[in-house]
C-alpha positions as CSV (number, residue, x, y, z in Angstrom):
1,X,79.5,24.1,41.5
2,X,76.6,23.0,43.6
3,X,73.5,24.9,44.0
4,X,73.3,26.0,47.2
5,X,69.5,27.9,46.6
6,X,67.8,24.2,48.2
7,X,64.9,23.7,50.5
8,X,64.2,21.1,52.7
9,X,60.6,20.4,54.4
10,X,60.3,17.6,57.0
11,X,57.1,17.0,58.5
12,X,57.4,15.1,62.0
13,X,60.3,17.1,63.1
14,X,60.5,16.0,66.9
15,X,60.2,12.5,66.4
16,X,63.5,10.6,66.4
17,X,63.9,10.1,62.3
18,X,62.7,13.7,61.8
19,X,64.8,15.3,64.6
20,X,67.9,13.5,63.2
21,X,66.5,14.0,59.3
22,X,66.4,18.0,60.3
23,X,69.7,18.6,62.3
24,X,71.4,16.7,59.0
25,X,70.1,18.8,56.4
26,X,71.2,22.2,59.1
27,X,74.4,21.1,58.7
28,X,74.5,20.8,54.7
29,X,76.0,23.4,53.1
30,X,73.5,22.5,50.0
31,X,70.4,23.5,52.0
32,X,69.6,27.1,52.3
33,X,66.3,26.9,54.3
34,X,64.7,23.9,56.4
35,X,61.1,23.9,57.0
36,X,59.4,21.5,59.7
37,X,56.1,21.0,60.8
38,X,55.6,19.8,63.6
39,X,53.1,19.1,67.2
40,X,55.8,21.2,69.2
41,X,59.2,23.7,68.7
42,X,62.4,21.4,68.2
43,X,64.2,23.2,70.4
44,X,67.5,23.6,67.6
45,X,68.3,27.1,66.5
46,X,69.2,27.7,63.5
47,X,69.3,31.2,60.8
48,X,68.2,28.4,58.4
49,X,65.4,26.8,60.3
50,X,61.8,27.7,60.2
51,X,59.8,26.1,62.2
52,X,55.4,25.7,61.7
53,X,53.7,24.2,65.2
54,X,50.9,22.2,63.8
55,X,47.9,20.4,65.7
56,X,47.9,17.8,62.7
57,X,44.0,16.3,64.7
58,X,42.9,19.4,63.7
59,X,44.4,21.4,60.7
60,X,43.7,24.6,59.8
């Protein structure tokens, strides 16, 4: 039985690895919740995707 209580966390989410990274992990089953930070919204929607908008020149 696989555990299906996983988180993923990408950080670079609308760049082309990331934005490909986070609409693979969506679509596993195993992942429960995706977190991304990112400079701007992906644009996916998703129940499982939470997305953080980050200006990562100046953190908070």
């Amino acid at each position: 039985m696989e555990n299906k209580d996983k988180q993923a966390i990408v950080i670079g989410a609308t760049g082309l690895t990331g934005f490909e990274l986070t609409k693979l992990l969506l679509q596993d089953e195993t992942f429960n919740k995706v977190i991304v930070l990112t400079r701007r919204k992906t644009g996916l929607i998703d129940d499982k995707l939470f997305e953080h908008i980050v200006d990562f020149d100046n953190p908070e």
